[in-house]
C-alpha positions in Angstrom: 93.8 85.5 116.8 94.1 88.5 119.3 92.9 92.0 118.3 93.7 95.4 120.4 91.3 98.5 120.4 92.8 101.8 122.1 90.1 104.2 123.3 91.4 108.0 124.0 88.9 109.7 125.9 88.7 112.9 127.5 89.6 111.8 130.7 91.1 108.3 130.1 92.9 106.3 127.7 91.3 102.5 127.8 92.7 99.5 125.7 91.8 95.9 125.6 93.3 92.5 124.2 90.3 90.6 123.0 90.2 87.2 121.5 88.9 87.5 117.8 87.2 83.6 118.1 85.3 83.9 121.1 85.0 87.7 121.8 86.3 87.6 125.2 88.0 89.8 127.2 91.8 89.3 127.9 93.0 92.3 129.0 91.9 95.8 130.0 94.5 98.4 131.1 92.7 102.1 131.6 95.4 105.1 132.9 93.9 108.6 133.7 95.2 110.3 131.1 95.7 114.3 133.2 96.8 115.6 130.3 94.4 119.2 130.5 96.5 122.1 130.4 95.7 125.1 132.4 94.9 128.6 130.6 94.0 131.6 131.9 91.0 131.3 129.9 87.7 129.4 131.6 86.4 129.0 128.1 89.5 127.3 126.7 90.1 123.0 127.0 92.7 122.4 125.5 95.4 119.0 126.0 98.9 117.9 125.9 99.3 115.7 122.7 102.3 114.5 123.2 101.1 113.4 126.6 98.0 111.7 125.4 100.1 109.7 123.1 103.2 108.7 124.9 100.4 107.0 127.5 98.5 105.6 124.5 101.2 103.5 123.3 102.5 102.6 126.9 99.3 100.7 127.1 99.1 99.7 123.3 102.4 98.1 124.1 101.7 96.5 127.7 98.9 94.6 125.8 100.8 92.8 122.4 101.3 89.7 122.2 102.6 87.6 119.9 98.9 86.6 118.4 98.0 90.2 117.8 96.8 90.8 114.2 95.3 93.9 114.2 95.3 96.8 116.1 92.0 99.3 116.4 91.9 103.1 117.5 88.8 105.3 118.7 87.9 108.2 120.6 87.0 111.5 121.6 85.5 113.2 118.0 84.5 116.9 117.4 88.0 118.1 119.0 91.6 119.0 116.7 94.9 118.9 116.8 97.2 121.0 113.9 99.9 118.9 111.8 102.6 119.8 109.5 104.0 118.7 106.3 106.0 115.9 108.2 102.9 114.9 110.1 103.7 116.1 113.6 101.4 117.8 115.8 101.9 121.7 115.8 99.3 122.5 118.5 97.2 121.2 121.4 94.1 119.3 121.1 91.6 121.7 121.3 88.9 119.0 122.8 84.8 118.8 121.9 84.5 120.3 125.2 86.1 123.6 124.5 83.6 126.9 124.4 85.6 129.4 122.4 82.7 128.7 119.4 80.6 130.6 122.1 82.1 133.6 122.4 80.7 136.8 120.4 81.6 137.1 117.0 79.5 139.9 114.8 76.1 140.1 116.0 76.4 136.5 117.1 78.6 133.7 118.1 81.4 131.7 116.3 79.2 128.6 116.6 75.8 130.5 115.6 77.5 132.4 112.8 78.8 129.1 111.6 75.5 127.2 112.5 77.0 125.0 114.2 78.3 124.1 117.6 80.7 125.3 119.8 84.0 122.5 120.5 83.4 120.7 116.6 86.3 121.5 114.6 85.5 123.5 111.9 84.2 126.0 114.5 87.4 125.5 116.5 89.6 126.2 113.3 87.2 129.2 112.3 87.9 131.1 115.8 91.6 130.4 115.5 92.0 131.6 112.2 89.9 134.5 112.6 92.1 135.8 116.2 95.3 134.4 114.3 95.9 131.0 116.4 95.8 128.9 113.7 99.5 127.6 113.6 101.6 129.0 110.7 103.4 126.2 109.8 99.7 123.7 109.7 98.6 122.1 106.8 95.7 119.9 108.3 94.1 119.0 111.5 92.8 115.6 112.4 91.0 114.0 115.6 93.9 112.8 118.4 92.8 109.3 117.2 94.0 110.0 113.9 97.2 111.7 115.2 97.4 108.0 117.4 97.0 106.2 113.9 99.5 109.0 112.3 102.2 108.1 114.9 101.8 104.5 114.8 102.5 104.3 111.1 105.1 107.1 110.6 102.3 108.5 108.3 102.6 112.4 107.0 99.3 113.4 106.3 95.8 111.8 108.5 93.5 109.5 106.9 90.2 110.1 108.7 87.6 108.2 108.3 83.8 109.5 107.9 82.4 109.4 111.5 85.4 111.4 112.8 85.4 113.6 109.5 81.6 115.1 110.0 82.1 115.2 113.7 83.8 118.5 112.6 80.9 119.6 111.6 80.5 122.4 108.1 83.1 124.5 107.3 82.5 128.1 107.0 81.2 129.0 103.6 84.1 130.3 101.8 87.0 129.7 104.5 90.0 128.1 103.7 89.9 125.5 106.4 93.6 124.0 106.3 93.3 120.1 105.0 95.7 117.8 103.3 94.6 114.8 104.0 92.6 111.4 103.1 89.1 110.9 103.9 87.6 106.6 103.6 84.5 105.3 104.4 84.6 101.5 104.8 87.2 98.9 107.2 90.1 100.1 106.5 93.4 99.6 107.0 96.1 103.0 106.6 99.5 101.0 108.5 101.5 98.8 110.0 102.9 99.2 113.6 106.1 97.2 114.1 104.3 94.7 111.5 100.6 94.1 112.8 98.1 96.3 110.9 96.6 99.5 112.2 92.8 100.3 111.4 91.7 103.7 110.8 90.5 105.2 113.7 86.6 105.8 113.9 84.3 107.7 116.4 83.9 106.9 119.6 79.8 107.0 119.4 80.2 105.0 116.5 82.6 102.0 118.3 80.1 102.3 121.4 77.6 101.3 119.1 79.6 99.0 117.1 80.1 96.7 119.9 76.7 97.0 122.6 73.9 96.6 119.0 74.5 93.2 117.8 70.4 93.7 116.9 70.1 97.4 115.2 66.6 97.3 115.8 67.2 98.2 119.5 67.1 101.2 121.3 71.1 102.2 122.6 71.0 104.5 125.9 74.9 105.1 127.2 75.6 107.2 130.0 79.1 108.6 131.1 80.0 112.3 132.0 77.7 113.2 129.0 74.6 111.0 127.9 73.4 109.8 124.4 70.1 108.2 123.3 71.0 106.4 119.5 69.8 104.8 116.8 70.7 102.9 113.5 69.1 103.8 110.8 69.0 103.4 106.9 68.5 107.1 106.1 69.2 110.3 107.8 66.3 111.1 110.6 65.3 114.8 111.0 64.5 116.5 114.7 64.8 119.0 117.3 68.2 118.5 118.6 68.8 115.6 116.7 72.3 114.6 115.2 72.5 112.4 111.8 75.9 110.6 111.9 77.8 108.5 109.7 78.1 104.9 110.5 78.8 101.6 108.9 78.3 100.1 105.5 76.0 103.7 104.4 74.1 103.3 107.5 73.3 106.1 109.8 73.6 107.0 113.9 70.3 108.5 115.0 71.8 110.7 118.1 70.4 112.9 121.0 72.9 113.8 123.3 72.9 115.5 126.2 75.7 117.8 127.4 75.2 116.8 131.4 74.2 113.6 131.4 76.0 111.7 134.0 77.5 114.4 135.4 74.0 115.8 136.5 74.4 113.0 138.8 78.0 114.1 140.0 76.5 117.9 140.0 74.2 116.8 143.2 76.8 114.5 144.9 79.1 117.3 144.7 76.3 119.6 146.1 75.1 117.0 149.1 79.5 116.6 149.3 79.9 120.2 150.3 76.9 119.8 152.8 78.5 117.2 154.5 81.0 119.3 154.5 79.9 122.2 156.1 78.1 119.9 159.2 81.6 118.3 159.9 81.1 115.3 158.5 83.3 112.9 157.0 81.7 110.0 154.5 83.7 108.6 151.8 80.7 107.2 149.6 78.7 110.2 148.9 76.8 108.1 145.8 75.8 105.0 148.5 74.3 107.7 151.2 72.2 109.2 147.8 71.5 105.2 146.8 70.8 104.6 150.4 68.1 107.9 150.9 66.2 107.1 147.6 65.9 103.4 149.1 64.2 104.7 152.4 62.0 107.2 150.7 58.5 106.4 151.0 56.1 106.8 147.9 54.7 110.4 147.9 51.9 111.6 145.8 53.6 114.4 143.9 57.5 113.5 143.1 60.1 116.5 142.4 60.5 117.1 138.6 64.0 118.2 137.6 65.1 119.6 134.7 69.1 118.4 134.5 70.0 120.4 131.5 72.7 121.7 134.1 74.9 122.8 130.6 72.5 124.1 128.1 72.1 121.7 125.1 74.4 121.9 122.1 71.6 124.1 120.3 71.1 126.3 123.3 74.1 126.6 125.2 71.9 129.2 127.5 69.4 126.9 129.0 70.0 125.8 132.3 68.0 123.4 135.0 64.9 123.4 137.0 63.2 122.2 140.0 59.4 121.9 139.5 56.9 120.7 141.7 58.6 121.1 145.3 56.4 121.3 148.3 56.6 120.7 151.9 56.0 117.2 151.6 58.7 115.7 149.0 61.4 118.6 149.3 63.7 115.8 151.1 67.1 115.0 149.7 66.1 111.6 148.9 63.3 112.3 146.3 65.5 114.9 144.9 67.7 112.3 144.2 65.3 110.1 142.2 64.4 113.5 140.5 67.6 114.4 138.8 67.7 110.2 138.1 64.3 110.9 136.5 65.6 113.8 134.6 68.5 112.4 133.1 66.5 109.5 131.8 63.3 111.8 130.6 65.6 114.2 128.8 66.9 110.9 126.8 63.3 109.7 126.0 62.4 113.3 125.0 64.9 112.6 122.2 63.6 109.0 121.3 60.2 110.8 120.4 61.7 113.3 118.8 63.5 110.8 116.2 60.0 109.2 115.0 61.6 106.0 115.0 60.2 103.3 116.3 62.6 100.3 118.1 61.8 97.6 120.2 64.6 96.6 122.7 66.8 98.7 124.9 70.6 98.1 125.2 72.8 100.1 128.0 76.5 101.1 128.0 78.5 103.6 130.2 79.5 103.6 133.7 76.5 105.5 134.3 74.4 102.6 133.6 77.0 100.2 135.0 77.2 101.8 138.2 74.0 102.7 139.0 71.5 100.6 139.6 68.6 102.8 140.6 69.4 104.4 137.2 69.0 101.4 135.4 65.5 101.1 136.6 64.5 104.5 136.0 65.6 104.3 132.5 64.1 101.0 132.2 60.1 102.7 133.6 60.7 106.0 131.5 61.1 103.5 128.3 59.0 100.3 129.3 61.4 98.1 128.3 63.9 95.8 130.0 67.7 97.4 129.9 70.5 94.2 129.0 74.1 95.8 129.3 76.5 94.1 127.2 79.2 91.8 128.9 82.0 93.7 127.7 83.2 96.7 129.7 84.7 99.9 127.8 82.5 99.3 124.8 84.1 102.0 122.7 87.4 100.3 122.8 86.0 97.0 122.2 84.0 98.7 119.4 87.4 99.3 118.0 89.2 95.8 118.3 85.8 94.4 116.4 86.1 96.7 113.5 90.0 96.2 113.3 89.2 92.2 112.7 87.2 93.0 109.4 89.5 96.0 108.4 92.3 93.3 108.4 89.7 90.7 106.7 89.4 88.4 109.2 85.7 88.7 109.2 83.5 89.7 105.9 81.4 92.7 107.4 79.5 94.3 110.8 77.0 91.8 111.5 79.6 88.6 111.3 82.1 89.8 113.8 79.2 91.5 116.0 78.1 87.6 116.8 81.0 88.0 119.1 78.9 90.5 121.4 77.7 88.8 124.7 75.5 90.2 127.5 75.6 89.9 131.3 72.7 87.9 132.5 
């Protein structure tokens, strides 16, 4: 009783075999996806669809076997792809990462006018229709997972389920936003592909969680190129910079995310890179020399503070980082180290408060986490609780290969198949 997730992210393409008994891993295959294609426009990420697929089901068929039963997709939300009446993709993926909701428009922005955010889909389609790039010949747009789930099942028009449908954000009042399409809320299944049902495809944040919260009391922390802080809920949560999501079975994601995130970390390795650099010399493990400094730095009395909102925040795309507190004694590359580490994990907190929720228990996910250890124990002192990471690697695909074993009935709802979910000692 085998059951496949398939994760397209923005960078990657992940899937894994797992058994649907015991939960364990069989098989991972993850294939850098370098399917960005260059514009003359530094605002514009965009993708190759047709790329991005033809790689998803490379790997979707290097891992069936002949005890596959169900097959589960996931990935990157906010972002859109155009289709046409025969369900083929009529335009890039314009991905969540994409800045054209920034630009000016009226007294404003896209995404202001729009109050929204810049790289959701709604605000995506609004630009393009409005500078006419919205493809003749469209009659919907889905998430590429959908598009994966279209392909799979020779399906003419996406079925998209709630988490990815509201990761488009609001339309604009009184635009007519192409859609022909199908919209479900529960485990579902919308195919077959070559006889083993498909599951519709469901956000990536929402998989993540799906497979790291087997309590949904805890606290979920999940660092990658971007961070999130989240929480399961019953009803929707109100906050400053806060994100209400759909879930599971009319439950809610509590969501602070931060644009940076891990990346803040790759911001200052990049930084200490080019000073290397410059001196004329050669290391190949830039992130061991920063482990290795913060290890050899003494205590001091007043640490560097550092803001890492390096990319604004979703509701003010303007902001931008800090360093606070630096004086002759701690300005050492060491301590600023620990201060972006700091950072990272303090702007995550600052959105815990901001929910009013309180949760007991603090789960990690990410390569982030994974692969930083130093990390883990900042996280760990900013939230005074002990961090278990979950035993599973690439949660979000895993996430997906759960949910496809009750959307082919094989288990009666979240909380059986999530006894599955191990962590690492």
């Amino acid at each position: 009783m085998h059951a496949i997730g398939i994760d397209i992210g923005t960078t990657s393409i992940c899937g894994v075999l797992i058994d649907g008994i015991s939960g364990m891993l069989l098989k991972q295959k993850t294939i850098e996806s370098r399917a960005f294609i260059c514009t003359e426009n530094v605002w514009e990420k965009i993708q190759d669809v047709s790329k991005i697929v033809t790689l998803a089901k490379a790997i979707l068929e290097e891992l069936l076997d002949d005890e596959t039963i169900v097959i589960g997709l996931t990935g990157q939300m906010h972002g859109i792809l155009y289709t046409d009446r025969e369900g083929k993709a009529v335009s890039p993926l314009y991905t969540w990462q994409d800045e054209r909701g920034n630009l000016p428009y009226k007294d404003t922005t896209y995404a202001a006018y729009m109050d929204s955010y810049t790289g959701y889909g709604h605000v995506t389609d609004f630009y393009n229709r409005i500078n006419g790039l919205r493809p003749a010949e469209a009659v919907s747009f889905c998430t590429i997972q959908d598009y994966l789930g279209m392909e799979l099942c020779g399906l003419k028009r996406p079925v998209i389920h709630t988490s990815n449908m509201a990761s488009f954000g609001k339309p604009c009042a009184g635009d007519a936003s192409v859609w022909e399409g199908e919209t479900v809320a529960g485990y579902e299944v919308i195919g077959e592909y070559k006889g083993i049902p498909v599951a519709v495809a469901i956000g990536d944040n929402q998989a993540g969680v799906f497979s790291t919260l087997a309590n949904e009391e805890e606290i979920l922390v999940n660092v990658g190129t971007g961070s999130q802080i989240t929480l399961v809920s019953d009803k929707p949560v109100e906050g400053e910079g806060i994100e209400v999501r759909p879930y599971l079975e009319s439950k809610y994601l509590i969501v602070g995310a931060a644009l940076c995130g891990g990346r803040a970390y790759a911001v200052l390795k990049d930084f200490y890179s080019e000073v290397l650099q410059a001196a004329g010399v050669k290391i190949s493990d830039i992130y061991g020399l920063m482990e290795k400094m913060m290890d050899e730095e003494k205590e001091v009395h007043m640490p560097l503070y550092v803001d890492t909102r390096f990319a604004g925040t979703r509701a003010h795309p303007e902001v931008r980082g800090s360093i606070t507190g630096i004086g002759e004694e701690n300005f050492r590359p060491g301590l600023l180290v620990q201060g972006v580490l700091r950072g990272m994990a303090e702007e995550l907190y600052g959105m815990y408060q901001s929910m009013n929720l309180k949760r007991k228990g603090l789960v990690g996910s990410g390569n982030g986490i994974r692969k930083n250890r130093k990390l883990i124990e900042t996280v760990e002192e900013c939230f005074k609780e002990t961090l278990k990471i979950p035993a599973h690697k690439e949660e979000a695909a895993y996430g997906a290969a759960l949910f496809g074993l009750v959307a082919c009935g094989k288990y009666k709802n979240g909380a059986e198949v999530q006894k599955l979910i191990r962590y690492e000692d």
